[in-house]
N, C-alpha and C positions, 0 to 999 in steps of 0.2 A: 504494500500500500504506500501510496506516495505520501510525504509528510507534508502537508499544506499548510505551511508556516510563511508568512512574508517578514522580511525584515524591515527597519523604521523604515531605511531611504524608498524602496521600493513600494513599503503602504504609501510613503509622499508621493509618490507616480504613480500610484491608482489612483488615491484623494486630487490631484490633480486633474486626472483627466474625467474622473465624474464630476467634478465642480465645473469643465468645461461642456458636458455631457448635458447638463442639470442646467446652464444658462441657457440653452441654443434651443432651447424652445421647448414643445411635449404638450404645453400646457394646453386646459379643452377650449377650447375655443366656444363664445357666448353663444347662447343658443343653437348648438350641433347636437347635445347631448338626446338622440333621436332612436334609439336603439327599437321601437318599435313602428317605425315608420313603415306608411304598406308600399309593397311592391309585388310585383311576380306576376304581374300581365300585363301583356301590350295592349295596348287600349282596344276596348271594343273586340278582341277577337277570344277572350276567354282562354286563349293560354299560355301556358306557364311560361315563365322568363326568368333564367336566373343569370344576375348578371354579379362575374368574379372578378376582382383584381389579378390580374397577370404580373409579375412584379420586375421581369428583366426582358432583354431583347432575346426575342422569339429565335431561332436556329433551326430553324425546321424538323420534320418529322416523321424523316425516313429511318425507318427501325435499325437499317444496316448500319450508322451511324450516330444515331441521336445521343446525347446528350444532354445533361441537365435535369435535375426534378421539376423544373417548369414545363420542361419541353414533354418531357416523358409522362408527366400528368396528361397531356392532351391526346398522348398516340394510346396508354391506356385505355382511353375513352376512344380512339377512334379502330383500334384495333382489337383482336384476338388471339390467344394463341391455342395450342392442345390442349393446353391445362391452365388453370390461373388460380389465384389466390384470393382465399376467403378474406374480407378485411379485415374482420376482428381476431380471427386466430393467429392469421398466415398460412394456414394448411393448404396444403395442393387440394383442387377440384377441379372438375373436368368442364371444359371451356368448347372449342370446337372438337374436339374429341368425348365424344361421350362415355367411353371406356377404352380400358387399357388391360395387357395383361402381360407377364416377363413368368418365367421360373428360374432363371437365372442372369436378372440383371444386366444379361447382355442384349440380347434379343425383345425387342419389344416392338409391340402389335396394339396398336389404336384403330379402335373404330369409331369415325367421323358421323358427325352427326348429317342426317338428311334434309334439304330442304332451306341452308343456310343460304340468305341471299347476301351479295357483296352491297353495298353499298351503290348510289349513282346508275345504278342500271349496268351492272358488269356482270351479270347473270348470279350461276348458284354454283356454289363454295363445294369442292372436290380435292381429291389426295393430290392434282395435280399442282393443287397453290403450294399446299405445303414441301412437296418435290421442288418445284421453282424457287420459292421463298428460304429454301435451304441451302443450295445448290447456288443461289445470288452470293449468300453472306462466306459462301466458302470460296468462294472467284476472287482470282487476286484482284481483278480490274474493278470489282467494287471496293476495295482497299478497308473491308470494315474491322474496327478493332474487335469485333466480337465474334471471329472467326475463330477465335482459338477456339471456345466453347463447345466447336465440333471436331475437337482434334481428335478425339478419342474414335467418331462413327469409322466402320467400317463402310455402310451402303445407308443409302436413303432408297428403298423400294415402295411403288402405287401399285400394287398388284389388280385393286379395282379402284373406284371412283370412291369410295367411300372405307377404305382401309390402307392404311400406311405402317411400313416396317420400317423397323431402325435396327442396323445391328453392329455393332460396337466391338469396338480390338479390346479391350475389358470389362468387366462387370464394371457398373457405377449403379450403385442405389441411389443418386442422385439426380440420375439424367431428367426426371423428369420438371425437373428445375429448368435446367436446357431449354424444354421447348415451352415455358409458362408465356404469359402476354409479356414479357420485359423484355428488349433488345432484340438476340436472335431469336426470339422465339415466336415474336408476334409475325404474323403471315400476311402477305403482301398479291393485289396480281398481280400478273406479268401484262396485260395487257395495258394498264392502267400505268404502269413504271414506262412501256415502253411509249408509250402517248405521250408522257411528258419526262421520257429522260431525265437530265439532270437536275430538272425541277421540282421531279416526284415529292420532292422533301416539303415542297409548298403548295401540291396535291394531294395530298395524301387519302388512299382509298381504302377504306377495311370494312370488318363483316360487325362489327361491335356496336354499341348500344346507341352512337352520335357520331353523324359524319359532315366534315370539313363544308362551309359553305363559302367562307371570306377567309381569307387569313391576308391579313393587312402587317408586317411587321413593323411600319411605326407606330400604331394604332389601338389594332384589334384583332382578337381571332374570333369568330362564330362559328359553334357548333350546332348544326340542327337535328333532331330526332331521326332516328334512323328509322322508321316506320314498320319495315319488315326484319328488324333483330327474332334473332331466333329466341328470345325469352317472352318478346311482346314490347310493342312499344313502351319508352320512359315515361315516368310521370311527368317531368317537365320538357317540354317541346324546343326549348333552345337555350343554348348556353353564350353570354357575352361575357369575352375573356376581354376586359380594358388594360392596357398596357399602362404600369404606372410604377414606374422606379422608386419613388420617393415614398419610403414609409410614414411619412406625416400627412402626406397628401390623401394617401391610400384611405389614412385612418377617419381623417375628414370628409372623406368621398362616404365612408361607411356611416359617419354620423349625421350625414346628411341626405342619407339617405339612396346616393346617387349609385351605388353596389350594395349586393347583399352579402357579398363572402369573400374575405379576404383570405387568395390562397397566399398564407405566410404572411407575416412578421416578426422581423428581427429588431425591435428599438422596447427596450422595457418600458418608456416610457408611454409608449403606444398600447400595450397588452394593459399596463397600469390604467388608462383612460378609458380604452374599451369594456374592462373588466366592471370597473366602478359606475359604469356608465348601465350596467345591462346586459350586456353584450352575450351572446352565446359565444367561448374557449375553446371551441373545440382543438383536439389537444392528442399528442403522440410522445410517449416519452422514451429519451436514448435509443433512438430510434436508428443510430447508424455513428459511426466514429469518425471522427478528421484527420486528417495524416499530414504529416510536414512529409512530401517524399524528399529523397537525395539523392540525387542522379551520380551514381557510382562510378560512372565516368571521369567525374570531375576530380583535379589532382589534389587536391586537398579533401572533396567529399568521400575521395573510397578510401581515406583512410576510418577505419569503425572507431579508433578515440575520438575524433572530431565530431560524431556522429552524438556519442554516449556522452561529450563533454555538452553540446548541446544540449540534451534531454538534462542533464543535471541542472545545466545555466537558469531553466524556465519555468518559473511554478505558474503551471496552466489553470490548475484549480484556482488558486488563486484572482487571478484572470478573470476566471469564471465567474468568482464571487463577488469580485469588482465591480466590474461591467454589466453581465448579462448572468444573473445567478438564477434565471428564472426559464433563462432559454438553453444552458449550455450548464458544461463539469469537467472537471479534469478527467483525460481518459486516464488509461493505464495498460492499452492492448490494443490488437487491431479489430478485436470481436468486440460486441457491446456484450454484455452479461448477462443478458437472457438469452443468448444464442446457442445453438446444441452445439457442444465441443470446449466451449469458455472453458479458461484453466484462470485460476488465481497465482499458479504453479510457476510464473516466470520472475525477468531481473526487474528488479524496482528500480528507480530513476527518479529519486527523492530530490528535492529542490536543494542545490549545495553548493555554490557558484565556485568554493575554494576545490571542492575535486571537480568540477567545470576547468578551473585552470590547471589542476593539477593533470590533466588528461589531456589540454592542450599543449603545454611544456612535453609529456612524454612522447606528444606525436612531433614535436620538433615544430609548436607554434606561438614559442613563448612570448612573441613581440604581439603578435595576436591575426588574423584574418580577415578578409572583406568577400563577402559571400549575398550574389542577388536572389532574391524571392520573384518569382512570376506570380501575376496576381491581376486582377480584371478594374480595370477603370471603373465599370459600374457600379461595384461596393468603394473602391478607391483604399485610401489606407483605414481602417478599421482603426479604433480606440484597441482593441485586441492585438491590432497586427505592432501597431506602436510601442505598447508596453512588452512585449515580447524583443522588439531592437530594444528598448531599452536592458531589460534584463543581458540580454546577449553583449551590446554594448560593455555593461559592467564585469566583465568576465574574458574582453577581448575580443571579440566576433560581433565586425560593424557588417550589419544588416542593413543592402539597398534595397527597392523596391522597386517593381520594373511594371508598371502599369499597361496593360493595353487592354484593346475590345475585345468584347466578350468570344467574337467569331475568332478574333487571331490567339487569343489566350487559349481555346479550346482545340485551336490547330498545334499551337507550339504545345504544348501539355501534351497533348497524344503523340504529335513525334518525339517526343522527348528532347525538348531543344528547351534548356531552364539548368539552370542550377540547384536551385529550390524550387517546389512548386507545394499547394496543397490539393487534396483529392478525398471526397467522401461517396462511397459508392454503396447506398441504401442496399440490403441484399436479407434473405431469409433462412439461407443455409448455409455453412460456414465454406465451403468449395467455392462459391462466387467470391468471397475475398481472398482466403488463402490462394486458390487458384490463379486469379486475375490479378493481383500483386507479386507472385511469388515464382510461377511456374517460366521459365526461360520459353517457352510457347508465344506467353504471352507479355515479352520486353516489346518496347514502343518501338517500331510504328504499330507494329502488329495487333498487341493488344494493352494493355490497362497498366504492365507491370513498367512505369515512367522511372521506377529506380536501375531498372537493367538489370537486377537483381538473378544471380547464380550459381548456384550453392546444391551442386550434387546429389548431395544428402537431402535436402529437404524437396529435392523434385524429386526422387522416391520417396520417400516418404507420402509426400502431397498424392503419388498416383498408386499408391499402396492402399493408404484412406478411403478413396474411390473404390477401389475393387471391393474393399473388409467391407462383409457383411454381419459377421460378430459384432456390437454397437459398443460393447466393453473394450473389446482391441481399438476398435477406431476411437474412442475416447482419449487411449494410449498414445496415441499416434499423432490426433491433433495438437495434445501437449506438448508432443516432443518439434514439430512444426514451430507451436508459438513461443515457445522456447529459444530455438536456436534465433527464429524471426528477431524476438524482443534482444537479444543478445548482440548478432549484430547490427541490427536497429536500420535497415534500408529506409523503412519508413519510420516515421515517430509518431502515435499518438498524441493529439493535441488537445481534443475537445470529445466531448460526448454533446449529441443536440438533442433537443425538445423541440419539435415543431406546434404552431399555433397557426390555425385560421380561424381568426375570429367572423362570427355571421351574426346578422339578427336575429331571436329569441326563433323566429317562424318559420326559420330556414332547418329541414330535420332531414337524422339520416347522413351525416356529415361523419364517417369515419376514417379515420389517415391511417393509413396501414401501415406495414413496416418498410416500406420503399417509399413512403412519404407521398401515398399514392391518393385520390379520392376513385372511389368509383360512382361515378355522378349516377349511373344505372339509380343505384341505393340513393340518391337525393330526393328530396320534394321539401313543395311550401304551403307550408299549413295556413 
């Protein structure tokens, strides 16, 4: 356990920057405080409207690629996969697949449900989408990072229209993660991709509950009911997604009625307004971990003291409690603690700034380092990101900041062109991180693992855990993963998050899953 102790100078650098936190406004503005204002029909037509805060620039919405839990909230709703995810549990259920069957974790056999219509008039939903929509994400010339995910198949076989096999070079009791509604798994047509080429991502066409009608990316997205969903049409007839960066703005657009649901806020002093105002909280807690990566490349980052003297320099928790003690927590792992495999069983990395320099002295950097952070113009520098170069700062390791757009940040991130960067990838079984961090498959461009990270040992290990179908060996096994992980520390846990959309009292059916997901299907307005 980390020891979340701040010392005076550094309490002076919190109290600091909450006293600049605590001027710059929050406060409710006269007569906004509206928490039961009506909405939810367009005039005269009787149906429903729910209109959400969008909170960053749109990236579009092609699954081979996508990015983002902004972005990823709208292909959820516009898409499908075999399988998907209950919201309240996280349990696998069956999505375009109505049943499944394996005896041995290798071979597995879905049968498709009948009668699914695509969206737009692209007809009805067959094994041949899912063949295509697999078979895209594995082609080097769609370049997706989420190609690793299939390294393990052997074949993608459609034997008929309505049954699909999968047979895999090892057992994975996991695969059917693989094919859930997230990333590679949600299903695409072909004829719809090949209509609009490289623009699919601002077309986007699927079989799920609301599909794409406007997508403006300085503006707005609109979603409208998919009418022939194979569940039955949505209680609410359209979704307006308002693009609105600025969380004060956002909060006042809510008190005034002018949205009903804010997807996300990040300013305490907004959840504090909301809250006291009326507001329905709706609420996900530690719901996915932050990571400082370290691009192992780098001549100073692959040395692991440098790595381990950082995690000593930075009490995160602290941070947390500063700042944002209601949205965020000092992590301590790359799993959050509810997740199947968590070990308590690894190196602590207690806040100790004198073994921070003692660690840089042994790696031969006693005068001290200058190391940049890549990072998105549109959050900018964070009160979190500052107090963190502070910390580092006093310890000898000057932290720059390398700002750009959110499009070129999430290009340079996935090739891995950064020194530092951070990365939070919502996930419900512990193979989508250990895997996609850790597995040499999946180093950048390819896929997710931005630290280059490779370590022999633990890529058998990681595809050892996939095959163990004993769930006591594999328990064994993840330990000994986040173990070595936490040891030499590629990535560094930073933050544990709580996600908040706040709505109005009449907005119901609002649950964030653990990919920080909505499924609007589940929405309505009372």
């Amino acid at each position: 356990m980390r020891t979340w102790k701040l010392g005076f100078t550094c309490f002076l650098i919190v109290m600091m920057f909450l006293t600049g936190c605590e001027t710059s406004g929050g406060s409710t503005p006269e007569g906004t405080q509206n928490a039961g204002a009506s909405s939810g029909e367009a005039a005269g037509s009787g149906e429903k409207v729910l209109k959400v805060r969008f909170y960053d620039d749109p990236a579009g919405f092609d699954p081979a690629n996508i990015f983002r839990i902004e972005n990823e909230n709208i292909a959820f709703n516009i898409f499908s996969g075999l399988t998907t995810y209950d919201s309240k549990t996280g349990a696998i259920i069956p999505d375009l697949a109505e049943s499944w069957e394996t005896s041995d974790n290798q071979t597995w056999k879905f049968q498709l449900r009948k009668g699914v219509k695509w969206q737009k008039g692209y007809g009805e939903f067959t094994s041949a989408d899912v063949l295509y929509s697999y078979n895209r994400i594995l082609d080097p010339a769609t370049a997706s990072p989420y190609a690793a995910e299939f390294n393990n198949v052997e074949s993608f076989e459609a034997p008929d229209a309505h049954t699909f096999v999968v047979k895999l070079k090892k057992p994975d009791g996991n695969f059917l993660h693989q094919v859930a509604n997230y990333h590679q798994g949600q299903i695409v047509k072909k004829e719809a991709v090949e209509e609009f080429g490289d623009k699919i991502r601002w077309n986007p066409v699927g079989t799920g509950p609301y599909a794409a009608e406007k997508i403006d990316p300085t503006s707005e997205i609109v979603l409208v009911r998919h009418e022939e969903y194979y569940k039955g049409p949505a209680p609410i007839s359209k979704l307006v997604f308002s693009i609105m960066k600025d969380d004060a703005t956002a909060t006042i657009a809510l008190q005034n009625g002018e949205i009903d649901l804010l997807m996300r806020t990040n300013r305490e002093e907004n959840l504090d307004t909301l809250e006291k105002a009326g507001f329905k909280m709706n609420r996900v807690d530690n719901y996915a971990v932050s990571l400082k990566v370290f691009n192992l490349e780098h001549p100073i980052l692959s040395n692991p003291k440098v790595r381990q003297a950082w995690a000593h320099a930075v009490d995160f928790q602290a941070i947390a409690e500063g700042v944002t003690p209601n949205l965020q927590m000092g992590a301590a792992n790359l799993m959050p603690e509810w997740m199947e495999g968590y070990s308590k069983n690894v190196p602590v990395y207690e806040y100790n700034p004198e073994k921070a320099k003692q660690l840089l002295q042994a790696a031969g950097y006693a005068n001290g380092i200058k190391i940049k952070n890549l990072a998105t113009s549109a959050t900018g520098v964070t009160d979190q990101m500052q107090l963190e170069q502070e910390y580092l700062k006093a310890v000898g390791i000057e932290l720059e900041f390398e700002l750009v757009d959110t499009p070129t940040f999430n290009q340079k991130r996935n090739r891995g062109e950064f020194e530092t960067a951070t990365r939070l990838l919502p996930a419900v079984n512990p193979d989508m991180i250990l895997f996609s961090f850790l597995h040499p498959d999946n180093i950048s461009p390819k896929g997710l693992n931005g630290a280059r990270y490779n370590n022999p040992e633990v890529t058998g290990k990681l595809e050892a855990v996939r095959a163990e179908i004993d769930p006591e060996k594999r328990k064994v096994l993840y330990e000994e993963i986040q173990k070595i992980a936490m040891t030499e520390l590629p990535y560094l846990p930073t933050f544990g998050g709580n996600v908040f959309w706040p709505s109005k009292p009449n907005i119901d059916g609002v649950v964030i899953n653990k990919l920080a997901q909505v499924n609007f299907y589940e929405v309505d307005i009372k």
